[in-house]
N, C-alpha and C positions, 0 to 999 in steps of 0.2 A: 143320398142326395148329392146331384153333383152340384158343384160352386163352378161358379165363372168370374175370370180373371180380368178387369183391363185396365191397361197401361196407356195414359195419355202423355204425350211429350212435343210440346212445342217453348218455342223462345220470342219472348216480350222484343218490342220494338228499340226501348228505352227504357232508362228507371221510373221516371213518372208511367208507363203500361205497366212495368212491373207494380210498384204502387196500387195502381188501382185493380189491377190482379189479385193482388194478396185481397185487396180490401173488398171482392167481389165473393173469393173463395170462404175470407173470412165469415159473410153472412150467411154463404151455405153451412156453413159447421155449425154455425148459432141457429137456423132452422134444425140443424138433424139434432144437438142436443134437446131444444124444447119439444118437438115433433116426433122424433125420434122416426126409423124408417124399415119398416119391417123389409126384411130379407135383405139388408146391407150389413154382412157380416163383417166388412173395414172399410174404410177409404183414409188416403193418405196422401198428402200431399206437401212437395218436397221441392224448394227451391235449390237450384243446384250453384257451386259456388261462383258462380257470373253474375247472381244477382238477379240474370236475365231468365236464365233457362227455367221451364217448372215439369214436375214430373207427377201422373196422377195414377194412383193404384187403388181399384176399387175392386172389392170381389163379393159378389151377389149369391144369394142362396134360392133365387126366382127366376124364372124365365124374367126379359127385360133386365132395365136399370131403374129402381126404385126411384133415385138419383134427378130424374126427369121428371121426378112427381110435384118437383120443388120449384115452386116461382124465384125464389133464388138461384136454384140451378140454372132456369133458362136464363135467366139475367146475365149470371155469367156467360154461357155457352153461345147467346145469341151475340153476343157480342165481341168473344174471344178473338177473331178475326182480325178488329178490329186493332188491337192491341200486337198482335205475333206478326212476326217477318213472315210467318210462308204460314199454311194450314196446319193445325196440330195431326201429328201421326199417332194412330189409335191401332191396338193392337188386343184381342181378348183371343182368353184358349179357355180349357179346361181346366181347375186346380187338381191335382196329383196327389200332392202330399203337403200339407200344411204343421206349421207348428204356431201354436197357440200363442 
């Protein structure tokens, strides 16, 4: 089965976006614990040390992103914009070689 990789990386406005970043991210992860989401074999996400910058790694074992399936997700995603200086840069490949 192939997996697929992506890497989200955009940078908050301020620390109240960042704030409310975390606090958007945060209820995505309290849906995937309760709900739990078939074929999302991680996701991760990483503020980087500005406080501002966020970095997001998800890697699926499905066609699509599970990820999307989540009204919290949209919540976050439709609004991300609103919150980052410039568009978040998205990147997905193939995984290779994974370790557990």
């Amino acid at each position: 089965m192939v997996m697929r990789q992506t890497v989200v990386r955009y940078t908050t406005k301020d620390e109240a976006a960042a704030k409310e970043n975390q606090r958007l991210i945060e209820a995505v992860f309290a849906d995937i614990a309760t709900q739990g989401l078939e074929g999302l074999r991680s996701y991760n996400v990483s503020v980087l040390e500005d406080g501002l910058s966020f970095v997001h790694v998800a890697v699926v074992e499905i066609d699509g992103n599970p990820l999307f399936t989540l009204d919290s997700f949209q919540a976050f995603a439709s609004t991300v914009s609103e919150r980052a200086v410039e568009p978040p840069v998205s990147v997905t490949g193939d995984v290779f070689a994974a370790h557990p």
